[in-house]
TIZA-807209 format. One line per 8 residues: number of its first residue (from 1); their letters; for each residue z, x, y of C-alpha. Coordinates in Angstrom, 3 decimals. Example, Ala and Ser with C-alpha at 12.3 -4.5 7.8 and 13.67 -1.06 7.14 Angstrom:
! residues 2
1) AS) 7.800,12.300,-4.500; 7.140,13.670,-1.060
***
This chain:
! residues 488
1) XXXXXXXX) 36.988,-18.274,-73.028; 36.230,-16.099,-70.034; 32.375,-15.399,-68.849; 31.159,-11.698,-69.630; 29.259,-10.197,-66.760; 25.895,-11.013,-68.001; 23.534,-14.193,-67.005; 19.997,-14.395,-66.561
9) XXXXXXXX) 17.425,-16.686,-65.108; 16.369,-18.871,-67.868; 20.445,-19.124,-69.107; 22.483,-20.001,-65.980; 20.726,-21.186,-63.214; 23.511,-22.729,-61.601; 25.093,-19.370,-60.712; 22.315,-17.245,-59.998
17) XXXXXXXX) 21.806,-20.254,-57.780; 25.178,-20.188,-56.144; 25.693,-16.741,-55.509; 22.144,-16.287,-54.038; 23.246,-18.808,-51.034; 25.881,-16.955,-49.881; 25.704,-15.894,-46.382; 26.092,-11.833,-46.207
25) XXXXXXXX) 29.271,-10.845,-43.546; 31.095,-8.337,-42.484; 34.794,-7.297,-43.075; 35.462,-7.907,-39.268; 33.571,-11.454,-39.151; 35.510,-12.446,-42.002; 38.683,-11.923,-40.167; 37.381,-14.517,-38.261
33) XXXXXXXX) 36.547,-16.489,-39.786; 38.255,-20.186,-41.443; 39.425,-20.274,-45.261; 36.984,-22.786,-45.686; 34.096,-20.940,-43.967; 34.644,-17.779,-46.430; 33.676,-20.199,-49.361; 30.261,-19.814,-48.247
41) XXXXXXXX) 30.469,-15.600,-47.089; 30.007,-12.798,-49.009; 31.633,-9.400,-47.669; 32.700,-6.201,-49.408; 34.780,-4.640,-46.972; 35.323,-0.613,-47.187; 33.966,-0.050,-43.804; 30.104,-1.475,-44.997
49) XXXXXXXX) 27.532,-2.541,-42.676; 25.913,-5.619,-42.613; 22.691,-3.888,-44.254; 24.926,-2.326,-46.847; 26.439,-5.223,-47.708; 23.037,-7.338,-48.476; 21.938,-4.277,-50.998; 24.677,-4.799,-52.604
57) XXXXXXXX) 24.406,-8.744,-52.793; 20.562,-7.601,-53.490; 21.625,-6.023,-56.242; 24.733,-7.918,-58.075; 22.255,-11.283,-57.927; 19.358,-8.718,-59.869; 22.232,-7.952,-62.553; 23.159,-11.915,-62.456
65) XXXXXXXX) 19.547,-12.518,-63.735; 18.713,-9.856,-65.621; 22.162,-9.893,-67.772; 22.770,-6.648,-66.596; 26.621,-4.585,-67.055; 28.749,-3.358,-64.714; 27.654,0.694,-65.829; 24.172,-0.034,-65.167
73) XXXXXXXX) 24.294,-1.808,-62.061; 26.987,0.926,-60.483; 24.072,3.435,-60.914; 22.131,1.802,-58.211; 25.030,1.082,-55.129; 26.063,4.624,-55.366; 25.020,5.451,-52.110; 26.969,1.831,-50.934
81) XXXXXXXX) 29.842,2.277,-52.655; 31.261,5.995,-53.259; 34.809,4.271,-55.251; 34.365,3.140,-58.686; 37.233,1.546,-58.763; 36.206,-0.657,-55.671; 32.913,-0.846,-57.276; 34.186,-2.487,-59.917
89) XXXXXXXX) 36.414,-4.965,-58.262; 33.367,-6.182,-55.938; 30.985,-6.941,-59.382; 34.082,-8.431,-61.109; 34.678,-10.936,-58.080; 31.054,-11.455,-57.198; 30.037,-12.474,-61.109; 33.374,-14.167,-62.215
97) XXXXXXXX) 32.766,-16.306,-58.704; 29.554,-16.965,-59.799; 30.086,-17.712,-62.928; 32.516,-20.358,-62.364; 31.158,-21.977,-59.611; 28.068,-22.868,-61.841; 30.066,-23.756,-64.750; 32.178,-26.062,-61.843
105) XXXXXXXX) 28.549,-27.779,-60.853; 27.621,-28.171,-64.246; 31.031,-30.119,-65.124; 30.917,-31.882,-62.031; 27.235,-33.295,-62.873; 27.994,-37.457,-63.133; 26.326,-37.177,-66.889; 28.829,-34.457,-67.925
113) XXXXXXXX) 31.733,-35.475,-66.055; 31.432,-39.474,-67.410; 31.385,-37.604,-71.268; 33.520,-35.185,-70.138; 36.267,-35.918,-67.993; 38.842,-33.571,-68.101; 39.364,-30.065,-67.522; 41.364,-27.843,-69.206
121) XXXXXXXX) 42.585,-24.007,-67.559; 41.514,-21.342,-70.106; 43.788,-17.862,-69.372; 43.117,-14.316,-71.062; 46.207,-13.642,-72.649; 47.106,-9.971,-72.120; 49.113,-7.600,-70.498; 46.418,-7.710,-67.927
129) XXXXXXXX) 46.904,-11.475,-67.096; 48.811,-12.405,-63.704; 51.605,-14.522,-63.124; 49.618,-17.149,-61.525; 47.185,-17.401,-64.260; 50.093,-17.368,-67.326; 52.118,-20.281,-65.365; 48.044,-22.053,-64.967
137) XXXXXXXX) 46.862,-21.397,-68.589; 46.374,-24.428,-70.953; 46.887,-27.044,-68.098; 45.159,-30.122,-68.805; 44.193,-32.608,-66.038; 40.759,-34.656,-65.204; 38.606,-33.238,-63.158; 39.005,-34.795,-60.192
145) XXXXXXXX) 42.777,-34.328,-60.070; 44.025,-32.860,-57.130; 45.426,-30.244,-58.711; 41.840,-28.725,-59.056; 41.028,-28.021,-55.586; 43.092,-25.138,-55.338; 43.038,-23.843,-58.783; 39.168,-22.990,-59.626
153) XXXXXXXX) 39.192,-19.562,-60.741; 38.732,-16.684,-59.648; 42.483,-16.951,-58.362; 42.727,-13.165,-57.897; 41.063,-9.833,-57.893; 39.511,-9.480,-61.165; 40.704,-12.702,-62.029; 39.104,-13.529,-65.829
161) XXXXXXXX) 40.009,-17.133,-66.237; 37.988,-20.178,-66.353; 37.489,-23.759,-67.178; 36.395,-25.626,-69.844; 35.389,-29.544,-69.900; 36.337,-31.700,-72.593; 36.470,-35.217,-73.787; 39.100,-37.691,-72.902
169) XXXXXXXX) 40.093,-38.277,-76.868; 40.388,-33.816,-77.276; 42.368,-33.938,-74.065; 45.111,-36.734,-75.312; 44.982,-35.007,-79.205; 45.762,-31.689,-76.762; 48.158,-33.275,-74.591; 47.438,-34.440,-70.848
177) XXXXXXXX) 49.745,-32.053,-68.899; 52.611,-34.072,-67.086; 54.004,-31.331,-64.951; 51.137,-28.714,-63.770; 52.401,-25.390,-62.183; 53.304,-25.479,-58.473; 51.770,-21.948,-57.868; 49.034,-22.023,-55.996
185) XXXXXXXX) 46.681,-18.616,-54.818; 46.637,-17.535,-50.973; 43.832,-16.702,-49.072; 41.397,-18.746,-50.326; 41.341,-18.046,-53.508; 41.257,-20.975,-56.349; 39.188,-23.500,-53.873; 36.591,-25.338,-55.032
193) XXXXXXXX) 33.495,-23.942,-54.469; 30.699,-25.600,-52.518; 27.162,-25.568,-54.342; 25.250,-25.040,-50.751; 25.868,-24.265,-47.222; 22.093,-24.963,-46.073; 21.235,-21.500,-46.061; 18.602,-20.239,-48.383
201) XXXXXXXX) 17.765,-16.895,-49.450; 14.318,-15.441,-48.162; 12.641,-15.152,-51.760; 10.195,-12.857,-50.682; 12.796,-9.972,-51.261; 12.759,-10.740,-55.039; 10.739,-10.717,-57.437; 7.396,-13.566,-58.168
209) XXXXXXXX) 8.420,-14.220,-61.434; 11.852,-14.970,-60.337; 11.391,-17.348,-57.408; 8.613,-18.875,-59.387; 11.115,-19.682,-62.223; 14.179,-20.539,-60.173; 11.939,-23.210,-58.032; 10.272,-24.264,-61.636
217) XXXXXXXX) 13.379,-24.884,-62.833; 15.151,-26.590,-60.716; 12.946,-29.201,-60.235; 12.963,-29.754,-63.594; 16.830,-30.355,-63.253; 16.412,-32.747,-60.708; 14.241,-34.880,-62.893; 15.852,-37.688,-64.234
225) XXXXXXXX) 16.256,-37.513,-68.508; 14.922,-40.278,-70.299; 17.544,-42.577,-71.977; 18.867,-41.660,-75.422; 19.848,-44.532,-77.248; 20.989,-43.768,-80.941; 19.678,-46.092,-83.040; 19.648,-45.666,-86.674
233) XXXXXXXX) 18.027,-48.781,-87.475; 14.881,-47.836,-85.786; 14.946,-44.981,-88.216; 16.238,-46.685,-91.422; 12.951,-48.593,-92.777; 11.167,-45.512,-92.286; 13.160,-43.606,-95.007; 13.675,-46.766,-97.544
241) XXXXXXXX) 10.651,-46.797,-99.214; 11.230,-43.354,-100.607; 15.360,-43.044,-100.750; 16.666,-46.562,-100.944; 20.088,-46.171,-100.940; 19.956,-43.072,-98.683; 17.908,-44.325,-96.231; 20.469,-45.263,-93.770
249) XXXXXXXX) 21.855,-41.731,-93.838; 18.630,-40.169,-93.116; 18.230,-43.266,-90.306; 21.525,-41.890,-88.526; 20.454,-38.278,-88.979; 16.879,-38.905,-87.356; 18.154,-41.053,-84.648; 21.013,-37.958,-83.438
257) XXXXXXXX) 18.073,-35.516,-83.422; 15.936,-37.965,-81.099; 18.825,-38.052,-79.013; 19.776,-34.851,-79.223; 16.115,-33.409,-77.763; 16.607,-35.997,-74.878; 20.199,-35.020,-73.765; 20.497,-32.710,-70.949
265) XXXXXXXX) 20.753,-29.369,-72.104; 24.373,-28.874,-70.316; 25.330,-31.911,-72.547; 23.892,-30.440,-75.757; 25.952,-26.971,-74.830; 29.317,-28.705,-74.386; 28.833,-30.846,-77.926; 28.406,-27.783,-79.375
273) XXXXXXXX) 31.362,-26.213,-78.439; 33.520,-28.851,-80.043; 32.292,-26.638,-83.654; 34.437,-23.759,-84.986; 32.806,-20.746,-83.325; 31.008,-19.388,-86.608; 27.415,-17.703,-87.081; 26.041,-20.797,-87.000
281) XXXXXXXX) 27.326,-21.986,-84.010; 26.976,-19.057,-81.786; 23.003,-19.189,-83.203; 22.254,-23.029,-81.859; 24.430,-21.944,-78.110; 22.036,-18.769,-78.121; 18.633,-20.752,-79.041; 19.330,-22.837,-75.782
289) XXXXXXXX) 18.607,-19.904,-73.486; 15.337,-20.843,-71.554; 15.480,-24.593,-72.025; 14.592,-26.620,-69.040; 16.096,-30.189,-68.469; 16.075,-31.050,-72.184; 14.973,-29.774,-75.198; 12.234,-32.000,-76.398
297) XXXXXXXX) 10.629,-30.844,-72.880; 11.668,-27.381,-73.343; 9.443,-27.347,-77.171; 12.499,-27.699,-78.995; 10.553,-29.403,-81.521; 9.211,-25.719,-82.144; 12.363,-23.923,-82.856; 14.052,-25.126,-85.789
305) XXXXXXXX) 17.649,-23.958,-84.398; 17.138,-25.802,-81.729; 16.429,-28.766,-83.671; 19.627,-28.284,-85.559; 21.488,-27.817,-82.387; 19.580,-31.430,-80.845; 20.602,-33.206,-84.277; 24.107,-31.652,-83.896
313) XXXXXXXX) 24.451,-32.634,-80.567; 22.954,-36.064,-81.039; 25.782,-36.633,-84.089; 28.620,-35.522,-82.200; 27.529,-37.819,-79.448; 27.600,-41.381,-81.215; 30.264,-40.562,-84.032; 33.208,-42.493,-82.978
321) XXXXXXXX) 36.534,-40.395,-82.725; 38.882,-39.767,-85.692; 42.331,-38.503,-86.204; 42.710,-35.260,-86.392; 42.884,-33.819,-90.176; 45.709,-32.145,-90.983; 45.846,-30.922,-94.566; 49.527,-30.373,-95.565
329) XXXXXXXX) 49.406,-27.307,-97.599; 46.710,-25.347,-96.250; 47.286,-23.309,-93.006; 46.442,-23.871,-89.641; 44.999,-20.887,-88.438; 41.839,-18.578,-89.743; 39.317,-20.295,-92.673; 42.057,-23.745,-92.897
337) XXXXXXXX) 41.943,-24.499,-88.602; 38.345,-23.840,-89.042; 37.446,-26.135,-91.894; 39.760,-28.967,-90.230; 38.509,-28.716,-87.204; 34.953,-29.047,-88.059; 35.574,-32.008,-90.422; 37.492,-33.553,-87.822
345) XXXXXXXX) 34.687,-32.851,-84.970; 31.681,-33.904,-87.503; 32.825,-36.921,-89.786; 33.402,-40.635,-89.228; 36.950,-42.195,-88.513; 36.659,-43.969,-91.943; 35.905,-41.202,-93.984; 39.189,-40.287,-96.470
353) XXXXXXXX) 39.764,-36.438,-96.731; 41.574,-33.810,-98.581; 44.758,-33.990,-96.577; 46.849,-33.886,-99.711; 45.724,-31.509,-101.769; 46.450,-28.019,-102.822; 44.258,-24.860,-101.562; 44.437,-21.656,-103.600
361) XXXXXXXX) 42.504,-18.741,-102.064; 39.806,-16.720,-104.206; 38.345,-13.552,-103.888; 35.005,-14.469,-103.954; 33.516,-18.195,-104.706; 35.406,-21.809,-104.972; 35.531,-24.650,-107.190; 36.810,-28.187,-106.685
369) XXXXXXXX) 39.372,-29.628,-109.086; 39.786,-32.956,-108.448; 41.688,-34.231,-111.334; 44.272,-31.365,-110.355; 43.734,-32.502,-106.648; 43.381,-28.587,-105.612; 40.405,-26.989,-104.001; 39.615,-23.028,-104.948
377) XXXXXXXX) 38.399,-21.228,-101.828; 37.590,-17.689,-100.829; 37.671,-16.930,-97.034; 33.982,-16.310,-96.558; 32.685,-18.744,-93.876; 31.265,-22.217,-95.363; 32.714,-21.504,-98.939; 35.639,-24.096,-97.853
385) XXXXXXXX) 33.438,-26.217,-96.268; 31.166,-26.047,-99.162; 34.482,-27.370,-101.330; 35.631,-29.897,-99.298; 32.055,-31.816,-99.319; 32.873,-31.844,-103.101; 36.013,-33.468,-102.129; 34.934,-35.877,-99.997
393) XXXXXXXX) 32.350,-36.925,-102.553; 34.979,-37.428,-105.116; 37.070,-39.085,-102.963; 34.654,-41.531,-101.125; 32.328,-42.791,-103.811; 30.012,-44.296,-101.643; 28.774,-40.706,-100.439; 28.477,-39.325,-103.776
401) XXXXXXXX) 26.363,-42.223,-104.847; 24.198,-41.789,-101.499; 23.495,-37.946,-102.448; 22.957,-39.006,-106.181; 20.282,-41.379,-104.608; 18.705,-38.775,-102.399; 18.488,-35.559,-104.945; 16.829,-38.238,-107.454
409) XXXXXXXX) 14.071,-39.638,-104.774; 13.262,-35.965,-104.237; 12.815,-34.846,-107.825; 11.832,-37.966,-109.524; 8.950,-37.206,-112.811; 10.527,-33.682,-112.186; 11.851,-31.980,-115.854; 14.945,-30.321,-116.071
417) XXXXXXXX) 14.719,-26.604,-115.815; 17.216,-23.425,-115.705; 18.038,-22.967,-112.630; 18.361,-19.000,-111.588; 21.677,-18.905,-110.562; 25.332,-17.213,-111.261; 25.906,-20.420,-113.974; 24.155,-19.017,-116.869
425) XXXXXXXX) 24.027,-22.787,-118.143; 22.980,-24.229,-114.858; 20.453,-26.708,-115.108; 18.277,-29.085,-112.361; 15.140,-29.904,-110.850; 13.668,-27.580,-108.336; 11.679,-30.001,-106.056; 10.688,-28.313,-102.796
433) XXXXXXXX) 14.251,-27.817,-101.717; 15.000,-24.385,-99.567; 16.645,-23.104,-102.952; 16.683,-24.438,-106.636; 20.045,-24.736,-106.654; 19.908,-27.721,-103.901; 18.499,-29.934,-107.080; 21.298,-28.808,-109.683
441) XXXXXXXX) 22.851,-31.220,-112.086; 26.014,-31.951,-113.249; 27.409,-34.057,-115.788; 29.643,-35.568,-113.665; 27.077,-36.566,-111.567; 28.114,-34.670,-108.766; 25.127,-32.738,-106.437; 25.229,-29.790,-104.310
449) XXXXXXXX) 22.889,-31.781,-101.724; 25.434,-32.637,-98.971; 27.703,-29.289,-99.582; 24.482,-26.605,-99.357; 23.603,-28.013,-96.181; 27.064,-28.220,-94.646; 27.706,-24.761,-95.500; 24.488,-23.355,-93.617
457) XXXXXXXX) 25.493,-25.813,-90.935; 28.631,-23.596,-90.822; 27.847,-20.477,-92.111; 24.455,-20.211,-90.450; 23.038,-17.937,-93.748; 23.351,-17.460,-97.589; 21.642,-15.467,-100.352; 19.654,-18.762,-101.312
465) XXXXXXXX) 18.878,-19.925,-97.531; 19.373,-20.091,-93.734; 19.676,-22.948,-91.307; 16.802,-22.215,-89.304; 14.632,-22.191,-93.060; 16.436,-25.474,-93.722; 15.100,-27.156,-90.486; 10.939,-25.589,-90.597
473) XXXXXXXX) 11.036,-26.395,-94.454; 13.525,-29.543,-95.071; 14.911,-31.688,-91.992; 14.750,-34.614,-94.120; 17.649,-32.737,-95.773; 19.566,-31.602,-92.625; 18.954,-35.363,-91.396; 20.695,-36.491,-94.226
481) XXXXXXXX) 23.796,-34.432,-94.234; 24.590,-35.533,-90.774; 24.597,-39.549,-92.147; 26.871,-38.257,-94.699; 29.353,-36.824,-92.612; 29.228,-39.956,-90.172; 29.414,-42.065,-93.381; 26.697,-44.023,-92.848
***
């Protein structure tokens, strides 16, 4: 992934942070100056003056926390820099710098880098990409590898690379690089940046609001988070009375959300990103914009997508790694890598899958077979997911018997009713589930508890629901779901 130029105060501290604390030179102090000492300068060169040169810092930091592009913030350096060309090359450097930098101090945080020890170099693949960054691209090492301290992007003008963290399990299913690339940037490019040199800005020359927030903040960061043990026992009894048999799913759902709203909010980010990048996804990563520290401090008990993102989070967290799924006959790439790799990501290591059945692609809609072992799919996001939920019901009894359990504590006394949906026979009992169809029946005794809130947890929205109306009307539901995939 590569970071866009756009940040803001309440999304990315770190490099707002890091690029207000450089030290404004010129062209002819750099010259002077030692590799190391340039780490902690920022010049522009083109003949500028030293009060030219802070404008222009002035003004890249007010697009760094206001989110601002490269078009609009050219309008106001006009008079600073006449080139657009240059122009451009400054705000690339300045934001890519920052940008990585405070994606480098948030991986390098002890908490992160303990649950996240490796690295991995993430190229843009076009015929824009440099030598240097091909020959770098997919390298993974741990973090404190020596390899790193010359390789941090930017490497280059306009570099566009980055890093990403990731877990030591992903990194060995990946492949640990043996033999990184020798190449290595010149002048002083690819070093590791420092988070201070002891210089501060004088805040006076920005905004209240801004200074108030950025000191408001950060002291909230430096406050310690409260321990997150996940315990679903603590959770279990709670739920019995009501949904026997289902009560220890809901007990390991609960117990990932009350971690999940105590993690650190860096930590919460990078579970995340372990999901297929769908609707869904993108929705919890944007909901975290503004949080301070953690979530349960930041109101996250509010927001129902941030709940779903803390009870994601929370999951991900405790589930113990599995083997990777690989489903022989269905491909790797587009709605198949998706599906795989969020089954793989989200469910226990004892949980049996799909892996040898047959997929046949629909136009619209899916159906599970599993007498013919074949799943019916059309490529719209969550219909596969929706399928394979089916599947794993059929195939591990235990979870079929443990949604059975749950859709009958909900609608118990209820009478069977037509349901209004595409089925013209459909029947079930309507409870107070997000949509009738939640509460359908089936001779088989198979439920469309478990696979309706899977495919919102991928999909994000369908005609009969949303995530976010799943988590302000039903969390008992979403809780649920995420002891089914664990296989609690």
């Amino acid at each position: 992934m590569t970071w866009a130029a756009r940040a803001d105060v309440e999304r990315f501290d770190e490099a707002v942070d890091w690029f207000m604390t450089r030290t404004v030179v010129t062209k002819a102090q750099v010259a002077r100056m030692e590799p190391s000492q340039r780490r902690d300068a920022f010049w522009v060169g083109a003949g500028l003056q030293a009060d030219q040169i802070q404008r222009v810092q002035d003004e890249i930091t007010k697009a760094l926390e206001a989110g601002e592009p490269f078009e609009e913030w050219r309008k106001r350096v006009r008079n600073d820099l006449f080139s657009d060309a240059h122009a451009e090359t400054v705000f690339r450097n300045a934001t890519q710098r920052a940008y990585n930098a405070g994606r480098w101090e948030q991986m390098s945080d002890p908490d992160v880098a303990k649950f996240r020890p490796y690295l991995v170099f993430d190229a843009v693949l076009d015929d824009g990409t440099t030598p240097i960054c091909q020959a770098c691209n997919g390298t993974i090492l741990a973090r404190d590898d020596p390899w790193w301290e010359s390789r941090v992007p930017p490497l280059h003008h306009r570099c566009r690379s980055s890093l990403r963290s990731m877990r030591e399990s992903e990194a060995k299913r990946q492949g640990i690089t043996t033999e990184p690339s020798e190449q290595s940037p010149a002048g002083g490019w690819g070093e590791v940046p420092n988070t201070t040199n002891g210089w501060r800005p004088d805040k006076d020359r920005y905004e209240k609001r801004i200074a108030t927030e950025l000191d408001r903040k950060r002291l909230l960061r430096e406050a310690p988070a409260p321990e997150t043990p996940h315990d679903p026992d603590k959770w279990t009894d709670k739920y019995r009375d009501r949904y026997g048999e289902a009560a220890p799913a809901l007990g390991w759902g609960k117990a990932s959300y009350e971690t999940g709203m105590d993690l650190p909010i860096e930590e919460v980010r990078a579970q995340l990103t372990r999901l297929p990048a769908t609707d869904a996804t993108r929705a919890m990563l944007e909901s975290l914009k503004g949080a301070d520290g953690t979530l349960r401090r930041s109101g996250g008990e509010l927001d129902p997508i941030r709940k779903a993102a803390a009870g994601i989070a929370g999951h991900l967290r405790a589930i113990p790694d599995r083997p990777k799924i690989n489903a022989v006959n269905l491909p790797k790439t587009g709605t198949g890598k998706r599906a795989q790799t969020f089954f793989t990501e989200m469910t226990g290591p004892d949980m049996v899958h799909p892996e040898d059945y047959r997929f046949q692609k629909l136009k619209v809609g899916g159906a599970h077979k599993p007498h013919e072992k074949l799943i019916k799919h059309s490529t719209e996001v969550g219909i596969l997911e929706h399928e394979w939920v089916h599947a794993l019901e059929f195939l591990n009894p235990q979870l079929a018997a443990r949604a059975l359990a749950f859709r009958e504590a909900r609608t118990k006394g209820l009478p069977l009713v037509p349901l209004p949906v595409a089925n013209k026979d459909a029947i079930g009992k309507e409870d107070d589930f997000i949509h009738p169809y939640i509460g359908r029946f089936y001779a088989s005794n198979a439920t469309e508890v478990t696979t309706s809130a899977v495919e919102l947890m991928v999909a994000g929205e369908r005609f009969w629901g949303t995530l976010k109306k799943l988590l302000h009307k039903d969390p008992e539901l979403f809780f649920f779901t995420l002891g089914q995939l664990a296989g609690r």
